[in-house]
N, C-alpha and C positions, 0 to 999 in steps of 0.2 A: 504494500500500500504506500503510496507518493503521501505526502502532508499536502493540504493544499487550503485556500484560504474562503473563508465561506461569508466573504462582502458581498459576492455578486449573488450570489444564493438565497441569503438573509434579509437582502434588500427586495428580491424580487417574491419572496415570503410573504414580506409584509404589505407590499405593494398589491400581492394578491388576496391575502387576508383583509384588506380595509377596502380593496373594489370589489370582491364578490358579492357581499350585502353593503354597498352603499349607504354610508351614513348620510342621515336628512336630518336639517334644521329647518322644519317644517315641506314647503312645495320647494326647496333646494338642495338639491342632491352636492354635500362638498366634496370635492374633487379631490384626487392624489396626485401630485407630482415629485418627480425624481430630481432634485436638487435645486431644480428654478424653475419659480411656477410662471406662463406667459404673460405676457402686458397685459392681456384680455380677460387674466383670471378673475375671478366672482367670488370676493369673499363670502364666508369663509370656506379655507381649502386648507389642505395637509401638505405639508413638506416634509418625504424623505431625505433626512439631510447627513449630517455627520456621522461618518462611521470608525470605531477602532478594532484592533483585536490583539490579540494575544495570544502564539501557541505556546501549548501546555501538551507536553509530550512523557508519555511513562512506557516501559521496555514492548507494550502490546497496545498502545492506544494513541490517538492522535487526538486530541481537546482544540478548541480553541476559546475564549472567555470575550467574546464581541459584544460593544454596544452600537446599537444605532439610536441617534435622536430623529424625533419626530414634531416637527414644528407645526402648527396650530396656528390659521393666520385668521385674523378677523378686522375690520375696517370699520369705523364710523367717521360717519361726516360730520356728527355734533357733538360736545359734551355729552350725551342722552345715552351712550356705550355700557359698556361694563365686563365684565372677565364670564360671567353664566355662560355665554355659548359655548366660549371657548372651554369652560369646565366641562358644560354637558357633552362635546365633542370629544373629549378627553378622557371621559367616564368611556362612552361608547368604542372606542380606541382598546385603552384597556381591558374591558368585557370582550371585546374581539381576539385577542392576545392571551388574557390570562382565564381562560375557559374555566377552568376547574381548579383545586387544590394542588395537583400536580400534571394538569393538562392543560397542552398551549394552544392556542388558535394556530400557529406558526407551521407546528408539526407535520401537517397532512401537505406544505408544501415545498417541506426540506428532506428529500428522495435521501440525498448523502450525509444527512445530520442527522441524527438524534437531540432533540433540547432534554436536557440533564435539567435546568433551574433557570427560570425566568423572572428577574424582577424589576421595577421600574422606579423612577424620581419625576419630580415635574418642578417647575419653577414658571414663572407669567414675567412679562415683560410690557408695558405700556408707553410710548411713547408718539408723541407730535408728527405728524406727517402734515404734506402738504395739501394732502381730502380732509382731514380732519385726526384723527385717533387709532392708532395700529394698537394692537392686543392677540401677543405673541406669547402661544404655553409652547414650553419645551419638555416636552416628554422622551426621558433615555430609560428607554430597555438595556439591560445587560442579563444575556444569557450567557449559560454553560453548555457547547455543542461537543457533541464527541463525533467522529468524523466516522461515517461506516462507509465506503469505500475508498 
């Protein structure tokens, strides 16, 4: 077995986990995108963004210990905003990902991974734009993947 690095895997995981059932804030379906969302996008939307990893190697296994963040974009035009969307889109994220007690939403679309442990952090970000009010959550996963081929 070659050691091999499972960004392109893990990203495309998740990408598939948050568009199979499309998350709605109401009659708007938020869209995913891969590092940079278009001029044309519609808050709010998700950005796969940052990824690291780490291998973790022992005499018959290949680990890798990867986080991806998950950025959360939301726009207002007025003071009238708030951080709710972006939590409840955040919540729904999560509930996609951490299915169960020790079952990942991730799993059914990493064929060469196993997820060993899944868990996440978040932190919100607000600041002035030139529409009005940007309200950014950044949600990082960090999983334990052991490599099966």
């Amino acid at each position: 077995m070659i050691q091999k690095d499972c960004a392109y895997d893990l990203r495309k995981a998740y990408y598939s986990v948050l568009t199979a059932s499309p998350i709605m804030v109401g009659a708007h379906q938020v869209k995913v995108y891969d590092e940079v969302a278009p001029s044309d996008a519609v808050a709010p939307y998700i950005i796969l963004g940052i990824q690291t990893s780490v291998g973790l190697r022992s005499k018959d296994t290949f680990q890798r210990e990867a986080t991806i963040e998950l950025n959360v974009f939301n726009i207002w035009a007025s003071n009238e905003g708030g951080k709710k969307i972006n939590n409840d889109i955040t919540n729904a994220i999560v509930n996609k990902v951490l299915t169960g007690s020790s079952t990942f939403g991730i799993q059914q679309y990493l064929t060469d991974w196993q997820v060993i442990n899944c868990e996440y952090q978040s932190n919100s970000v607000i600041s002035q734009v030139p529409m009005g009010w940007q309200v950014e959550e950044n949600v990082i996963f960090t999983q334990l993947l052991n490599q099966l081929n």
